[in-house]
C-alpha positions in Angstrom: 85.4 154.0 -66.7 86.0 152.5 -70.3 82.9 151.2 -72.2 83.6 149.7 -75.9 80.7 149.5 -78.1 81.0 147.0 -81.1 81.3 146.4 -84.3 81.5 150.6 -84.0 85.0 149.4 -81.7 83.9 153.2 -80.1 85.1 153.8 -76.4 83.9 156.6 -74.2 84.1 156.9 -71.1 81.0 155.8 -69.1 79.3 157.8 -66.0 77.7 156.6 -62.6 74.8 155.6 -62.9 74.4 155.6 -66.3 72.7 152.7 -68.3 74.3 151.5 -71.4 71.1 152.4 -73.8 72.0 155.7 -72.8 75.9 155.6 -72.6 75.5 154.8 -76.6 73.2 157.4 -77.2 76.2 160.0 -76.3 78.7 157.5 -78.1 76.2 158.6 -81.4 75.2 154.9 -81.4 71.6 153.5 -81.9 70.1 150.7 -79.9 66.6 150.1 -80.1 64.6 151.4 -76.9 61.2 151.2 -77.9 59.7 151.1 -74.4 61.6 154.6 -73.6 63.6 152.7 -71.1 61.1 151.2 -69.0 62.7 147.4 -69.7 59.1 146.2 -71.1 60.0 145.8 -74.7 63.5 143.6 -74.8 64.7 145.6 -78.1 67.1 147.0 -76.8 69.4 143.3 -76.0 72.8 143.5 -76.1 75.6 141.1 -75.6 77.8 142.1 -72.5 81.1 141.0 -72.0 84.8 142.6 -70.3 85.0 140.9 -67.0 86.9 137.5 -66.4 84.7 136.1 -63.7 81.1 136.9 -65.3 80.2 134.7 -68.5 79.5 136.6 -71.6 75.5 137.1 -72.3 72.3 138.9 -73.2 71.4 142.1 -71.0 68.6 144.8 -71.3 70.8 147.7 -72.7 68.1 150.1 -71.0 68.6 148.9 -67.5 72.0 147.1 -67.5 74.1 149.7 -65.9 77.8 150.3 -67.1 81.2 149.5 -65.8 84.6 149.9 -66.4 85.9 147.7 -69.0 82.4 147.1 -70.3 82.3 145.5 -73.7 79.1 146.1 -76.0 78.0 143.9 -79.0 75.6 146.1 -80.3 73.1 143.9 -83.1 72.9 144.9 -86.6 70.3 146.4 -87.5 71.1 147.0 -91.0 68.9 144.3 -92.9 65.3 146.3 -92.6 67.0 149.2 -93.6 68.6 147.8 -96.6 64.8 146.5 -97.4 63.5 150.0 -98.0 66.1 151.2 -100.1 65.1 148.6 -102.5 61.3 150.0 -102.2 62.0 153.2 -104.4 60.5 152.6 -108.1 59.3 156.0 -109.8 55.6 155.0 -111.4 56.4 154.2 -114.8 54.5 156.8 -116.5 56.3 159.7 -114.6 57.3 162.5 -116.4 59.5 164.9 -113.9 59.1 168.6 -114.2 61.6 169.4 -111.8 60.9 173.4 -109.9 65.0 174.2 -109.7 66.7 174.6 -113.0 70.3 175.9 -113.3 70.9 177.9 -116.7 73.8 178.7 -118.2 74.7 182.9 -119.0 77.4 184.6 -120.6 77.9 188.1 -120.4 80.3 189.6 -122.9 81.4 192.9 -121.9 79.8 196.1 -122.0 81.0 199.9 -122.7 80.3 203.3 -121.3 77.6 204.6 -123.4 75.8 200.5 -122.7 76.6 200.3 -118.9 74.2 198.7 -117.1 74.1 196.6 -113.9 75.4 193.7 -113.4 72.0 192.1 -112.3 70.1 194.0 -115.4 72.8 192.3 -117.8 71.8 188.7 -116.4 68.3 189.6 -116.7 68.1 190.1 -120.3 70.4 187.2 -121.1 67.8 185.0 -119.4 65.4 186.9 -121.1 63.5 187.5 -117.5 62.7 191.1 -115.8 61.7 189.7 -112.4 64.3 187.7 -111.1 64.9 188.1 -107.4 68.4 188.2 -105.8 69.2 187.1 -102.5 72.1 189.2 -101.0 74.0 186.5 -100.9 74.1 185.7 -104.4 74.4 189.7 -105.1 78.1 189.9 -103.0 79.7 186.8 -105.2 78.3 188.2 -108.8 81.8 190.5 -109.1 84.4 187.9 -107.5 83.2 184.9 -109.7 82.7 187.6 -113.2 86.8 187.9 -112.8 87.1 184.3 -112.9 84.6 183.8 -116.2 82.5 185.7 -118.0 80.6 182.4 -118.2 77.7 182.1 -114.7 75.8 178.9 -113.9 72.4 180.2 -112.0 70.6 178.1 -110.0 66.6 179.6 -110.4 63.5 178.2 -108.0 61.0 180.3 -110.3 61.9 183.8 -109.9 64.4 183.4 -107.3 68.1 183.0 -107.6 69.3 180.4 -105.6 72.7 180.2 -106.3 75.7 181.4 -108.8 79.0 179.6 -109.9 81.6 180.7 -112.4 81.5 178.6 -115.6 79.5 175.9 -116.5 77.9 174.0 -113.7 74.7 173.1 -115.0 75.0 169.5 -113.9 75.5 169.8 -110.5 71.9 169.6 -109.9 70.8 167.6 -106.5 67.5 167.1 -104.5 66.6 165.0 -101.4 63.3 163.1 -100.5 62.9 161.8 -97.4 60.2 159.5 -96.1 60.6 160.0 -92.2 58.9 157.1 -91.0 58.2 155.9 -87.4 60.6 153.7 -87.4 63.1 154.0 -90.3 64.4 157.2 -92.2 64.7 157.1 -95.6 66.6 159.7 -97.7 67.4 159.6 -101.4 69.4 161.9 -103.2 68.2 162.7 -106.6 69.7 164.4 -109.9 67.4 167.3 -110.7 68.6 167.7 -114.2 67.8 163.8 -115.5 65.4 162.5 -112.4 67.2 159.9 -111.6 68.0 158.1 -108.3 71.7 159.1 -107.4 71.8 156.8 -103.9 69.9 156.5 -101.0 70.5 155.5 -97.2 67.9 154.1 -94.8 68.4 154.9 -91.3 67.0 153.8 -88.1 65.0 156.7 -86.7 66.8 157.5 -84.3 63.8 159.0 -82.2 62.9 156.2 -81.2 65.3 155.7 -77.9 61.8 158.1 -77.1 59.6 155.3 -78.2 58.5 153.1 -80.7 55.3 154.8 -81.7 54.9 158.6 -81.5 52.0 158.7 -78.8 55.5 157.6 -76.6 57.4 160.3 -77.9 54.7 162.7 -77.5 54.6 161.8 -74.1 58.1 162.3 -73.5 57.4 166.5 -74.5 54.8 167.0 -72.2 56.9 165.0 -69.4 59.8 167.6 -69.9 59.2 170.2 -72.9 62.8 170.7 -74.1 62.5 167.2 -75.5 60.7 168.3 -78.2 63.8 170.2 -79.2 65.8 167.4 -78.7 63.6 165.2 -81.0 64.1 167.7 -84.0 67.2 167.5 -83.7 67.6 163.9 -84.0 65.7 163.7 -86.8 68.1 166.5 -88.4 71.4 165.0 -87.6 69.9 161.2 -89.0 69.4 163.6 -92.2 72.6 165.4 -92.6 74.9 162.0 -91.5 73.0 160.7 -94.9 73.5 164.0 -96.7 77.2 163.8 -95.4 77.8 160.4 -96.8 76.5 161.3 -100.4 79.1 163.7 -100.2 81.9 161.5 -99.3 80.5 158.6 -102.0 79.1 160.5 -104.6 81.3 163.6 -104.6 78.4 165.8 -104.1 78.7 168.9 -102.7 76.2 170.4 -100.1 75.9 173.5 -102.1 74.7 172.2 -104.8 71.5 170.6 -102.6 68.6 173.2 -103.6 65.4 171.1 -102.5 64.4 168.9 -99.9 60.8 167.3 -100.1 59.6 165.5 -97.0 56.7 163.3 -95.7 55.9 161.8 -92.7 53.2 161.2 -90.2 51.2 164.3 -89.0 53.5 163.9 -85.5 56.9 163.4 -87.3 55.6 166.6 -89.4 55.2 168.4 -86.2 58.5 167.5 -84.6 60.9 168.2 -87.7 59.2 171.6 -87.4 59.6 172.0 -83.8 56.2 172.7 -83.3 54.3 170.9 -80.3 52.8 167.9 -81.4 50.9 167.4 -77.6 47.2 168.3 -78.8 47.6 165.2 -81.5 47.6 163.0 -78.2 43.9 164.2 -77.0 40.9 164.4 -77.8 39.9 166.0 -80.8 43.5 165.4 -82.1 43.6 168.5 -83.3 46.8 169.1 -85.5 47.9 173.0 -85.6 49.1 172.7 -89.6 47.6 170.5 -92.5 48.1 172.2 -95.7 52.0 171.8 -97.1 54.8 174.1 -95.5 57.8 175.7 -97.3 60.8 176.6 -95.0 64.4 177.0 -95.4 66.8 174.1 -94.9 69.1 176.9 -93.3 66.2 177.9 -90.7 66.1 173.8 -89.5 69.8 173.3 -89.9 69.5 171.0 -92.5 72.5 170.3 -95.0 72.2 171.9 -98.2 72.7 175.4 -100.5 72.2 178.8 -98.2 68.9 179.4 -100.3 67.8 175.6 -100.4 64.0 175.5 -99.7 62.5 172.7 -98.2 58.6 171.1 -99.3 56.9 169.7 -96.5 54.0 168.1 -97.5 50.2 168.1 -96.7 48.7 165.9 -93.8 45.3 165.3 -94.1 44.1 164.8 -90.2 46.0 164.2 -86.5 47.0 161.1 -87.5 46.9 160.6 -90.8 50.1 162.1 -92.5 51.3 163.5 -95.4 53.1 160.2 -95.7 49.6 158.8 -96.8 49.3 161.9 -98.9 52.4 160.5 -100.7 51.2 157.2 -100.9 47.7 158.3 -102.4 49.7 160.2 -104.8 51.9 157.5 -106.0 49.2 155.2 -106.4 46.8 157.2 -108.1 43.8 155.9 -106.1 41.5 159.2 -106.9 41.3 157.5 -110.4 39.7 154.4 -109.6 36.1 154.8 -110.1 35.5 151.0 -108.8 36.4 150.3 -105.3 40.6 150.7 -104.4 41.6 150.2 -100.3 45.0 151.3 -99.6 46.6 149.8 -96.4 50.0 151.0 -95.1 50.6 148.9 -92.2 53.7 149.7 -90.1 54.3 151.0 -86.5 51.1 152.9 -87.5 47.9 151.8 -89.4 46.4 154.4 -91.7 43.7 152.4 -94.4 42.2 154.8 -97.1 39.4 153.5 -99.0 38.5 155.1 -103.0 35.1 154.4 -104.8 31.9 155.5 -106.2 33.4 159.2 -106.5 34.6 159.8 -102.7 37.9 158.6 -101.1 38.0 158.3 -97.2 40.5 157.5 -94.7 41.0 156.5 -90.8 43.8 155.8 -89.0 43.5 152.7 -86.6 45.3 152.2 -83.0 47.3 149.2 -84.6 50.5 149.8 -82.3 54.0 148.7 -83.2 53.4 144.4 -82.6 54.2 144.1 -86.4 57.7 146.2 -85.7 58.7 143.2 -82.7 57.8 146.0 -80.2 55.6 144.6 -78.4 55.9 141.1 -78.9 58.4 139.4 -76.1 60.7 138.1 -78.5 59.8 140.7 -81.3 62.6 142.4 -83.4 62.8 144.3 -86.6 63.7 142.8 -89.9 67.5 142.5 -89.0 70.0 139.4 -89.4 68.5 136.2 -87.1 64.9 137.1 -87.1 62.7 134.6 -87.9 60.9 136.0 -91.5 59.2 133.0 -92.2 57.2 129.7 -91.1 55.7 127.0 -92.0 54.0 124.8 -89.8 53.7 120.5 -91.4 52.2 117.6 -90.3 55.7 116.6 -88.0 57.6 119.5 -87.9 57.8 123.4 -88.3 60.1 125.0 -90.9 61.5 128.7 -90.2 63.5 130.8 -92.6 65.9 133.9 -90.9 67.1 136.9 -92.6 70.5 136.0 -93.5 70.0 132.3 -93.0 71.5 132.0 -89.5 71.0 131.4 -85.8 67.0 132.6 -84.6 67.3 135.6 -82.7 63.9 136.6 -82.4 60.9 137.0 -84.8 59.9 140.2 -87.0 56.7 141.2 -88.3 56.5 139.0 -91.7 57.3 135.6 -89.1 54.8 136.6 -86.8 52.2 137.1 -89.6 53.8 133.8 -91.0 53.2 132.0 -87.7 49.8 133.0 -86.5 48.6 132.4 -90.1 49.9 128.9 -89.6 48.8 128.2 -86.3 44.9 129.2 -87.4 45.3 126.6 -90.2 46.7 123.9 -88.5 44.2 124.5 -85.8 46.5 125.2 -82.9 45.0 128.1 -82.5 41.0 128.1 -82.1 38.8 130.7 -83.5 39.1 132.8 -80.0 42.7 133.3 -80.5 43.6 130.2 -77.6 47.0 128.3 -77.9 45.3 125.2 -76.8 46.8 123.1 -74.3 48.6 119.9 -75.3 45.5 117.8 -73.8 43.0 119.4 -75.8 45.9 119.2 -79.3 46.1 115.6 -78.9 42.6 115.0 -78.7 42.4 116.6 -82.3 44.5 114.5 -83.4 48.0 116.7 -84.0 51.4 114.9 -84.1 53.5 114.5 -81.0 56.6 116.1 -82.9 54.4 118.9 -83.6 53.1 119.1 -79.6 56.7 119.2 -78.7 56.4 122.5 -80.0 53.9 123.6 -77.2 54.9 124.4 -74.0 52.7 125.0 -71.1 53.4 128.3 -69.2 51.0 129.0 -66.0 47.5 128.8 -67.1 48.7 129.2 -70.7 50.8 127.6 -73.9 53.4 129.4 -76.3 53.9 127.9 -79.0 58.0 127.3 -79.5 59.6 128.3 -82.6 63.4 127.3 -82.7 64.6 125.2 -80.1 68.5 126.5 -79.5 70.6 124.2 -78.7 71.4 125.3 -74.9 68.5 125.7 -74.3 68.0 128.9 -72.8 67.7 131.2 -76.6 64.5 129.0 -77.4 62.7 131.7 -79.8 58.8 131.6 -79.0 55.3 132.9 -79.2 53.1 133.3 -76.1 49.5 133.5 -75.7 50.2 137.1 -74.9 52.1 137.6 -78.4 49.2 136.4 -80.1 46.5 138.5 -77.8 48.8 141.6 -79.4 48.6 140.2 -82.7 44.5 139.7 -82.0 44.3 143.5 -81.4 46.0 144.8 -84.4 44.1 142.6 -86.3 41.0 143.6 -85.1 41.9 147.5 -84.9 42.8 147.7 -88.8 39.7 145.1 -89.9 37.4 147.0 -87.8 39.1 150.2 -89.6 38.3 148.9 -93.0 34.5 147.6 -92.4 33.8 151.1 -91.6 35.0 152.5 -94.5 33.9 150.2 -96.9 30.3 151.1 -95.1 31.1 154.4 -95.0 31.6 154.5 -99.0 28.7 151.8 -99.6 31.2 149.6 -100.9 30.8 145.5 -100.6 33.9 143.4 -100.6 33.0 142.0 -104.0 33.5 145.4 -105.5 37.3 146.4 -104.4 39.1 146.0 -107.9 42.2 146.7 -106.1 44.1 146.2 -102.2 47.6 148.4 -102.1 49.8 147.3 -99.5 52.2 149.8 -98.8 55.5 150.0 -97.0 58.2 147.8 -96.5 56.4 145.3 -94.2 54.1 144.8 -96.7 56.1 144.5 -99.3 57.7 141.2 -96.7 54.2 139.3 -96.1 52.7 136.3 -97.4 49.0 137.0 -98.4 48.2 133.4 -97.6 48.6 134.0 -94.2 47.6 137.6 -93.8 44.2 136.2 -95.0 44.8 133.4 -92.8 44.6 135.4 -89.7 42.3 138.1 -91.5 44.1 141.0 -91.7 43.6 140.9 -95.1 40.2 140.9 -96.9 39.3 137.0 -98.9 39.4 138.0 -102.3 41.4 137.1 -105.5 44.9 137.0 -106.0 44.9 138.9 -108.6 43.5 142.1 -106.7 46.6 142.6 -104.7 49.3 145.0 -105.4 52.4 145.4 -103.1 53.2 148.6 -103.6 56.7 149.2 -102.1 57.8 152.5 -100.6 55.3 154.4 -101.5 55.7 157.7 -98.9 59.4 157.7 -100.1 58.0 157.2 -103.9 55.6 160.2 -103.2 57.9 162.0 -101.2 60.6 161.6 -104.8 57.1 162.8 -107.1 57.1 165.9 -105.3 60.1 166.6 -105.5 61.2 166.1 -109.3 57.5 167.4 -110.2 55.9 170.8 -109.8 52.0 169.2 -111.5 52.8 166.4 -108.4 53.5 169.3 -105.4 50.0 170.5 -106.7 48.3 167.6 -106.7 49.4 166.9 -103.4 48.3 169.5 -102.4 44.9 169.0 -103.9 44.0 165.4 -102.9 45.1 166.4 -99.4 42.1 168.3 -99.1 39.6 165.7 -101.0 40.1 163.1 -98.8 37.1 162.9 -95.9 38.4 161.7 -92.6 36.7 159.2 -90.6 37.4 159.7 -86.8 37.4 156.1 -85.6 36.9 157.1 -81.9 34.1 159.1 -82.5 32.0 156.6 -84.5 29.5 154.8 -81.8 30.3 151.8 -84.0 33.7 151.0 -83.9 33.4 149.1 -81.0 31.3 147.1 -82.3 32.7 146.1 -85.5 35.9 146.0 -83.3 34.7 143.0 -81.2 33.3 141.2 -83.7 36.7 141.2 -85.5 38.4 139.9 -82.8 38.4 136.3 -83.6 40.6 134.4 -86.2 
């Protein structure tokens, strides 16, 4: 049986049995399956079409079984990718000191009485005694000599990485990547000047396993070989990116000496291959922290035979080295006055600096603020619903890309919630109130057209589409998601901050990291208070900042150190073992 996926216009042929979520995960094409299949999460909706006597329309792609002549509009996905690529911005006083150098040697030619070897002659040009040569590099040295007496080595310290006839200094290429939960980003980066040659953002493609890694660490202890196939997901979403800097920047892979990479302390595990089940139970206990080299060969990523590859520090189970990065980039050691760093994503990791000590914790925030968990939830793609606003008479959205609602992504539901506390349509517990109780307070029937009663409960309608059957809306469950992450990452900080001895009044500075943050309105993040009351002025949206840090390690040796260093400075604050959290939990609960 035929299935066509579009806009790929791909065709395979489809099996018995066989959903379409995972028909297009052997067609090589990604549709979101958060929920690992289970047809909780509704990500994974795609349009259906091929037969004559069924209409055209929206189907689960995780339990819509295929048939012949299936046609699959796959959604694009495209738009929240694109937003992290336009996260990457070096600190401005970054100075790169880049560990791979290629140096240029000529060798004029030598006599009997001077005769030396061929690896002694390149010594003394380079004025070094302790080079090391891989065999590799040792069996070309004759074959490229009769081409020029001219050699371009590629050197990682002592090491010889590579050789080329003639003068090839400026081939000179790196790769960061920030592999996040829920989108890959990979740079490619000229060693020689440290600048940004192109980058590609990528939907991790990991997550047909699940939207948050406790899912996907479920999925190796259901059947241990995926593991396996998890690491090599994340390595073919690398190379494809690698493989199209070759075809648009004329790069060559052999001139790709370094990879630097940083991710959460489970991504870490994965790329490695190494079991990431005891970071599911109690005491989260990872089996690596410090940094790891490895070769690119040994993972089968794309790059020069000799290319080494940076993996850098985690600091605890679940709190990465992606935080590491983000530490780094922000310089939040330095503050002496009080600095809380939020990255809040399909993960929550907060890391609070003052009064000499730094501390973080990593909160069970879940993957609402990806869609994931919200019944019309989506990622920040074309049609989702980035932004509202909530009048007297009527409620204003704003999509990504300006056309028909789809869904809502993590800035809209921030948006809406923040709006829905200050218009008082939501009460302090987190209730939709009923129509009834609305009217009473006196809101405006065009505004009460907007709630719908549903059982027991209200949502709270959106869009109304014109059919009426693609209304976009946010139930009382939505916002009872909403009400946990909230309560998970504000419970998270209060800790810290008493942890430290820090009172609100004394943060000089709030980072908000990532590309969701970079997306939100602070009005209603304090709205629905996610984010601490304080002055404008003390926010900083930060951007990228695992990517930034994961580019700082690579184009800087000092950076790799210090990494390295503030890794191990950080204390970490186990929020399931403090008798308090529960506490402070519940009392953050309400808006």
């Amino acid at each position: 049986m035929n299935i066509t996926f579009l806009p790929q216009n791909r065709t395979i042929q489809g099996q018995p049995g066989e959903t379409v979520l995972q028909a297009a995960a052997r067609a090589g094409i990604h549709i979101d399956g958060n929920c690992a299949g289970a047809g909780t999460c509704g990500k994974c909706l795609v349009k259906i079409s091929g037969r004559a006597e069924q209409e055209a329309g929206y189907r689960l792609a995780c339990t819509e079984l295929v048939w012949d002549g299936m046609i699959v509009q796959v959604p694009e996905l495209e738009t929240a990718d694109d937003r992290k690529k336009k996260l990457i911005r070096l600190p401005e006083n970054f100075v790169p000191q880049p560990t791979v150098r290629k140096q240029l040697v000529r060798l004029t030619k030598t006599g009997l009485a001077e005769s030396q070897s061929l690896q002694e002659r390149i010594q003394n040009a380079l004025g070094q005694s302790e080079l090391v040569f891989p065999c590799q590099v040792l069996r070309v040295l004759p074959t490229l000599l009769k081409e020029s007496q001219e050699l371009t080595l590629t050197l990682w310290g002592s090491q010889v990485l590579h050789a080329e006839a003639g003068d090839q200094q400026w081939k000179n290429y790196g790769v960061a990547v920030d592999m996040g939960t829920t989108t890959v980003v990979i740079m490619l980066w000229d060693l020689n000047k440290g600048q940004l040659v192109q980058v590609a953002a990528k939907t991790n493609p990991q997550s047909v396993y699940g939207a948050d890694v406790i899912s996907r660490i479920t999925g190796v202890m259901e059947d241990g070989q995926n593991l396996q196939k998890l690491q090599g997901l994340m390595i073919q979403c690398i190379n494809e990116a690698v493989s199209s800097f070759e075809e648009t920047e004329g790069v060559q892979a052999e001139n790709i000496y370094r990879y630097s990479l940083v991710g959460n302390t489970t991504m870490s595990h994965i790329l490695l291959g190494i079991d990431p089940c005891p970071l599911a139970v109690s005491p989260f206990e990872p089996v690596f922290t410090r940094g790891v080299e490895v070769r690119a060969l040994e993972l089968g990523l794309k790059g020069n035979t000799n290319a080494g590859v940076h993996l850098a520090p985690n600091i605890a189970g679940h709190v990465g080295s992606d935080i590491t990065a983000g530490i780094l980039t922000t310089s939040l050691l330095d503050w002496q006055q009080g600095h809380l760093f939020l990255d809040i994503g399909t993960n929550g990791e907060i890391v609070l600096a003052g009064k000499g000590r730094a501390a973080a914790c990593s909160t069970a925030a879940g993957p609402a603020f990806e869609g994931s968990s919200i019944r019309q939830g989506m990622r920040a793609a074309l049609g989702a619903i980035e932004q509202v606003e909530i009048e007297e008479e009527q409620v204003r959205i704003q999509t990504i890309g300006g056309g028909e609602p789809l869904g809502i992504c993590g800035s809209g539901i921030i948006d809406a919630v923040g709006e829905l506390i200050r218009t008082g349509l939501l009460d302090k517990s987190g209730r939709l109130l009923s129509k009834e109780k609305l009217r009473q307070k006196g809101i405006s029937e065009p505004l009460l057209e907007h709630v719908r009663e549903e059982g027991r409960s209200s949502q709270f309608v959106l869009y109304f589409s014109p059919d009426g059957f693609r209304d976009v809306v946010l139930t009382q469950k939505d916002l009872r998601e909403v009400q946990l992450v909230k309560a998970a990452i504000s419970a998270g900080m209060t800790i810290l901050m008493k942890e430290l001895g820090l009172e609100l009044r004394e943060l000089e500075r709030i980072t908000i990291a990532g590309a969701f943050g970079s997306y939100i309105r602070r009005e209603s993040a304090v709205n629905m208070g996610l984010l601490p009351n304080v002055e404008e002025d003390k926010f900083f949206f930060a951007g990228n900042t695992a990517g930034i840090g994961a580019a700082m390690i690579l184009l800087s040796a000092d950076c790799q150190k210090a990494a390295e260093a503030l890794a191990r400075q950080i204390q970490h604050v186990e929020l399931a073992a403090r008798s308090d959290f529960q506490e402070y939990y519940m009392a953050a609960m309400g808006f």
